[in-house]
N, C-alpha and C positions, 0 to 999 in steps of 0.2 A: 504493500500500500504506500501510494506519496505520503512521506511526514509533513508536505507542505499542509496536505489539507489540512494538519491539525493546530495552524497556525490561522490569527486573523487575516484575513486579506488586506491589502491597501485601500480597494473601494469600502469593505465592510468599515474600515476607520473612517474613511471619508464621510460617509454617511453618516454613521452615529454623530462624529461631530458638527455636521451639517444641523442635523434636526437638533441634536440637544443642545449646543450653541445656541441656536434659531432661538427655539423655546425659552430656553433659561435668561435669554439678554431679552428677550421679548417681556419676561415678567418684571425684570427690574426698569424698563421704560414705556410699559405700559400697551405692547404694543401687539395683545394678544388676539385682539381683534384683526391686526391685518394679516397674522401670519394663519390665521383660520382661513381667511379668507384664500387667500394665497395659496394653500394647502390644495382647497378645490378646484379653486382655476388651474393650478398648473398640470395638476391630475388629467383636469376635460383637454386642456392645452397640448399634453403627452401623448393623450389618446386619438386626438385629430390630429396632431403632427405625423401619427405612424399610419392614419387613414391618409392623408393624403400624401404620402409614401409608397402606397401601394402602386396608384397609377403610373409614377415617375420608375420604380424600381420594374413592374412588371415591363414597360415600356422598355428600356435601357438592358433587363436582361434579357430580355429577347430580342435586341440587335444584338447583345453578344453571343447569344445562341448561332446567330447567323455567321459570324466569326468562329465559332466553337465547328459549325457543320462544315464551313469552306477551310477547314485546318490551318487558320492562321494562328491562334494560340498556341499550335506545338511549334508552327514557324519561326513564333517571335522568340520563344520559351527556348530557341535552339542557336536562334540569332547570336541572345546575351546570353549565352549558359558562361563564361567566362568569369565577369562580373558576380552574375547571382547565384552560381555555385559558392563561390568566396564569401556570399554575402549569408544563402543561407545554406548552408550545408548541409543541413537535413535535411532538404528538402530536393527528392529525383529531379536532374538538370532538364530531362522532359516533362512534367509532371505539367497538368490546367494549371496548377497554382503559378508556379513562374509567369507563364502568361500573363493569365488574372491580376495580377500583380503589377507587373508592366505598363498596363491596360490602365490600372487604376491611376498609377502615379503619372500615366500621360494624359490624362483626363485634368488632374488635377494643376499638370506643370500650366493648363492652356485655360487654369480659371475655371472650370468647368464642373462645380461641385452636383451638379442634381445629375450629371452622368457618373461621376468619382463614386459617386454611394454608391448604387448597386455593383458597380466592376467592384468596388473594397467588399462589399459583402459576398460575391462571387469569388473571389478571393479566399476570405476567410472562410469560408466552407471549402473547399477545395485544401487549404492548409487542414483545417478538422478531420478530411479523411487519412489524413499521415498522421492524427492524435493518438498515440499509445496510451494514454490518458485522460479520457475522457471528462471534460468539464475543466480541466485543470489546463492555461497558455502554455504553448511549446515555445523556447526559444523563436523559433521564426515566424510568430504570431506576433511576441511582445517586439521582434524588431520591425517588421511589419505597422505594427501599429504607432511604432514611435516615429518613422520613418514619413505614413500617413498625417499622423498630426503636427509633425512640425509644416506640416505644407510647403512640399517643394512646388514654387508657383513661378514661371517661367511670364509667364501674363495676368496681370490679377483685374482682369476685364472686370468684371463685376464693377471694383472699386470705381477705377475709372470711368465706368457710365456714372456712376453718383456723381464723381466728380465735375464731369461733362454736365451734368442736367443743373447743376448748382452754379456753374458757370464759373466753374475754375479757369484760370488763365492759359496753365498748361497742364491737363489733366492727365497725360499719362508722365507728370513727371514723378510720380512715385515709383516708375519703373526700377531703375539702379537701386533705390534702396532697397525697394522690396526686393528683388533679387538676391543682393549682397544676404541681406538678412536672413532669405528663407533658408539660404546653404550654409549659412552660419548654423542655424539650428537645427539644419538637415542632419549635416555632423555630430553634432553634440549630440542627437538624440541618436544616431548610430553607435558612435561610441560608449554612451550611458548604454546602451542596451547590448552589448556585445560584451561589456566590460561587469555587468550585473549579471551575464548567464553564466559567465567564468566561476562567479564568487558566489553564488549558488548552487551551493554545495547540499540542498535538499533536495534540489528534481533530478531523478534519476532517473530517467522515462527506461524502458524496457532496453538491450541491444536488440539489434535487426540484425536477421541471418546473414552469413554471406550469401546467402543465393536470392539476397532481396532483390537484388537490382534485376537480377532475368524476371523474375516475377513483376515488378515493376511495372517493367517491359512492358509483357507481355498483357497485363490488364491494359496498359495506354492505349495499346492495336486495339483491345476489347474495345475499348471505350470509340476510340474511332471510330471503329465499323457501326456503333453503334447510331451512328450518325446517316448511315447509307438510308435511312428511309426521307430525310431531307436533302436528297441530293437528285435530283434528274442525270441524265446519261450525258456527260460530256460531250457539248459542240464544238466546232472550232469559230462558231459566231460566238459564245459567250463571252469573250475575254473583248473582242471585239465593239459587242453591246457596252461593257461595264466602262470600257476607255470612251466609250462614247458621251456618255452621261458625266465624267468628271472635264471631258472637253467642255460641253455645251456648259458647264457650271462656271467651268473658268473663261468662257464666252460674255455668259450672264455678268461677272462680276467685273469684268473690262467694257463692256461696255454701259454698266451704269456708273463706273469712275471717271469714262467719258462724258458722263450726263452731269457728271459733277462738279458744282461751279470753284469748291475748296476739295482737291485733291487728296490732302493730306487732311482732312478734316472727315472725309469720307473714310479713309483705312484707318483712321482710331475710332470714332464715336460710331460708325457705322460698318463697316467688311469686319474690324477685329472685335466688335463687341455681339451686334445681331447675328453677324451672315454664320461665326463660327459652329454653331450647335446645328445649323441644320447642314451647314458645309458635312460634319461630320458625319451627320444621319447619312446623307448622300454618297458618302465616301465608302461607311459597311455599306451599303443596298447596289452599290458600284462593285463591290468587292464580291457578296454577293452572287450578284450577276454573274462576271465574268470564272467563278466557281461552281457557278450550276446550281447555287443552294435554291430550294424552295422556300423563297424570301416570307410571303405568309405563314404557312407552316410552321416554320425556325422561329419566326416571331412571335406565334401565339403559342407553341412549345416554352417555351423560355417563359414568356410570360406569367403562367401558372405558377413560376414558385414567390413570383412578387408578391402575392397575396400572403401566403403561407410563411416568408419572412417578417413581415411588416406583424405579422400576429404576436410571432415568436417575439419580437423585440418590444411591442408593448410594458409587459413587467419591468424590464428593464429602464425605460425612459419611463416611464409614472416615478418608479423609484429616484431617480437623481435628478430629472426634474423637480419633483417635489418636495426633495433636501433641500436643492440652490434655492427655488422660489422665497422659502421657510427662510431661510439664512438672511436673503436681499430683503424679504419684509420686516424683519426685525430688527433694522438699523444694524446688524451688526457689521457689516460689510460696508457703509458710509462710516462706520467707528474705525474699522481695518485700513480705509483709506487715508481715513483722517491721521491716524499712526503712523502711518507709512510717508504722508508726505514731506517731514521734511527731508529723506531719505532719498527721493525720485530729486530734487536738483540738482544730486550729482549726478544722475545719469541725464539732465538736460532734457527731463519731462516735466513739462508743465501741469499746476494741480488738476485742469480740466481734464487733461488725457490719462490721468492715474485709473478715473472708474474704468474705462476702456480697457484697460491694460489688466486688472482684476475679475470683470468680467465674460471677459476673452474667452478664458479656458473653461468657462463654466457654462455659459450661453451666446449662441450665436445669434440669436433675435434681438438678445437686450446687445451685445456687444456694433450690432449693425445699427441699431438705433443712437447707440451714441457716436458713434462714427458718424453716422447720415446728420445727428443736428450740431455736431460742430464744423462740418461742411456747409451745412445750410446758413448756418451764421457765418463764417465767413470764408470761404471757401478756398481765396489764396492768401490764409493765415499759417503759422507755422502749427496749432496744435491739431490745424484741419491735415497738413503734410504729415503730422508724423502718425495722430489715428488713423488715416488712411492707408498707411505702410503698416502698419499693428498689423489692420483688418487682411491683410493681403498675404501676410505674412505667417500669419500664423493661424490655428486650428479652435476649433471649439471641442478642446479637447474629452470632455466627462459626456458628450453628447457622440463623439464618436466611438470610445472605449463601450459606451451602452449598446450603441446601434451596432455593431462588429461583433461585439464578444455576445451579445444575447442573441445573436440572430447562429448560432452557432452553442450558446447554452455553456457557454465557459462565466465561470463563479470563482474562481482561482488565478487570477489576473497576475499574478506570479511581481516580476517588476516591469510591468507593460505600464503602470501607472509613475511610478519614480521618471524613469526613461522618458515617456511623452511632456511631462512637468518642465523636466531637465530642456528638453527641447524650447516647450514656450516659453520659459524661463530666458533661455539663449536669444530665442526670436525676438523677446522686448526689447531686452539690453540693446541687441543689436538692430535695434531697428532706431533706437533712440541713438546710439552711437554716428549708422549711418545717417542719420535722418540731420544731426547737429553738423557730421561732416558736407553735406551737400546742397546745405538748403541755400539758396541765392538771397533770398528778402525779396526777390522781383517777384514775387506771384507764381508759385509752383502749379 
């Protein structure tokens, strides 16, 4: 049996002190009434956030379905096996997960979070079936997931249309920081998590025979051929057909930049914020194509397990939902800031961006919201540049750990929690670091 089980978890501390913190500062300021409150809403809030998850997740894993039936996840999985052997070593250099994985984090380099979830949960199921341990994170789980929420973000579109719509001066000038920053803490949370499965000298997951790897194998072909009922008989139009369709896209897209009276105004606020999520769609259903998959089929196949995850992951977001809301209604978390700030001017954060920076790893809705109103006040201010780079930068980390590990039924989060922290931890520092080295005064 793991000895870890019989140790408290990281989340099970989080939580306790979540709520009893919450509670206890709540009775010495009076402020029992809001954290009751709070308690419900954020419970009905948990529950419609994984309802309307179903649509996005069935949606997204059934274009990866269509990737999974045209064999580009063992393609790519074979691509980088160099890298991601190194990276996670337990885990077969062919295996969906490698893919899956891949999949997820180039979702997320392009900004692309309502695609990122389902591929990170596609992922973490596919890691699950390599679990000798059931319920309990494997090393390439807890790196995965640290790796996940530091947010390595190549483009943080999102941000930038806020910025655009607020009428920032130059709104994708958060790029370099956010950059800089996100591989700052891309790092650190590889390292914290490679350097925490060493000194974790409790998980001793089973050995694997030597004759794993033929076995391996030999399920991957299984799994393949399992795919032959989404595949039609190979033409020599199809490949044909699928280059046709990303021609005519990149037709479409040249000539409405000819239509466009600001050029470069068009490839930021519009080709790299709107056109990217469906450019993408376009590009599986292109792929696709020119593979012979049977594009409906693979889509509404895949689709079916969207439901059946978003179920699974309910308990899990009601729970840490319901801790944070409980914490932020209780003042205790304006008391945590209030502590903290004269400590944030030597990192060259201003007191407004402190809550930001607090509630980052905790929630992503309160976290966008105060992003979005120190933008809206004033948009080419420096505490609007450096929330902006936070936002971009880094993960809503207790929101991801719930959606990943429950949709997958792991309770033993081993140090996936320390690791991810350590990340957004990195990601502020260094977002404030970059943010004081690059900021002009002209209007970012």
């Amino acid at each position: 049996m793991d000895s870890s089980s019989e140790r408290s978890s990281a989340i099970n501390i989080v939580f306790v002190l979540f709520i009893a913190g919450g509670v206890l500062f709540a009775g010495f300021t009076g402020h029992m009434h809001d954290i009751t409150d709070a308690s419900f809403e954020s419970a009905k809030s948990a529950v419609s956030l994984a309802i309307s998850l179903i649509g996005i997740m069935a949606f997204w894993l059934g274009m990866v379905r269509v990737l999974e039936a045209g064999g580009l996840m063992y393609s790519i999985a074979r691509a980088v096996r160099p890298l991601m052997v190194r990276l996670f070593p337990d885990v077969p250099a062919d295996h969906p997960a490698m893919s899956a994985m891949i999949l997820n984090m180039s979702a997320n380099m392009l900004g692309l979070g309502n695609a990122a979830t389902p591929l990170g949960i596609k992922a973490m199921v596919e890691l699950n079936k390599l679990n000798p341990i059931p319920g309990t994170a494997t090393n390439a789980m807890c790196l995965f997931l640290a790796i996940n929420t530091s947010s390595v973000t190549l483009l943080p579109l999102g941000v930038i249309g806020v910025r655009a719509a607020a009428g920032a001066a130059q709104p994708a000038a958060i790029f370099l920081p956010t950059l800089a920053a996100t591989i700052i803490s891309t790092l650190v949370g590889v390292c914290a998590a490679l350097t925490l499965a060493l000194r974790d000298k409790a998980y001793q997951p089973p050995k694997r025979r030597s004759s794993a790897s033929a076995d391996e194998e030999i399920e991957l072909v299984v799994e393949q051929e399992d795919f032959s009922h989404l595949r039609t008989g190979q033409h020599s139009l199809h490949p044909y057909l699928g280059w046709s369709l990303i021609i005519l896209f990149g037709a479409a897209a040249g000539y409405r930049a000819m239509l466009a009276q600001d050029l470069l105004d068009f490839l930021i606020n519009e080709l790299m914020t709107f056109w990217l999520m469906p450019a993408l769609m376009l590009l599986i259903i292109a792929y696709g194509v020119a593979r012979g998959v049977k594009i409906y089929e693979a889509v509404t196949e895949g689709a079916k397990q969207g439901f059946d995850i978003a179920v699974r992951i309910i308990p899990f977001l009601v729970a840490i939902l319901v801790a944070i809301a409980m914490f932020r209604a209780s003042g205790a978390m304006a008391l945590l800031a209030g502590l903290l700030n004269p400590i944030t001017g030597i990192i060259f954060m201003p007191a407004d961006v402190l809550p930001m920076a607090l509630v980052r790893p905790l929630s992503g809705s309160g976290a966008f919201g105060i992003m979005s109103d120190l933008v809206a006040q004033d948009p080419n201010s420096y505490s609007a540049y450096l929330a902006s780079t936070m936002q971009g930068s880094t993960e809503t980390t207790f929101y991801v750990l719930a959606v990943y590990f429950g949709a997958v039924g792991i309770t033993r989060i081993r140090h996936a929690l320390v690791a991810a922290l350590l990340a957004d931890f990195a990601g502020i520092i260094a977002s404030c670091l970059m943010c004081r080295l690059l900021w002009s005064g002209a209007g970012s």
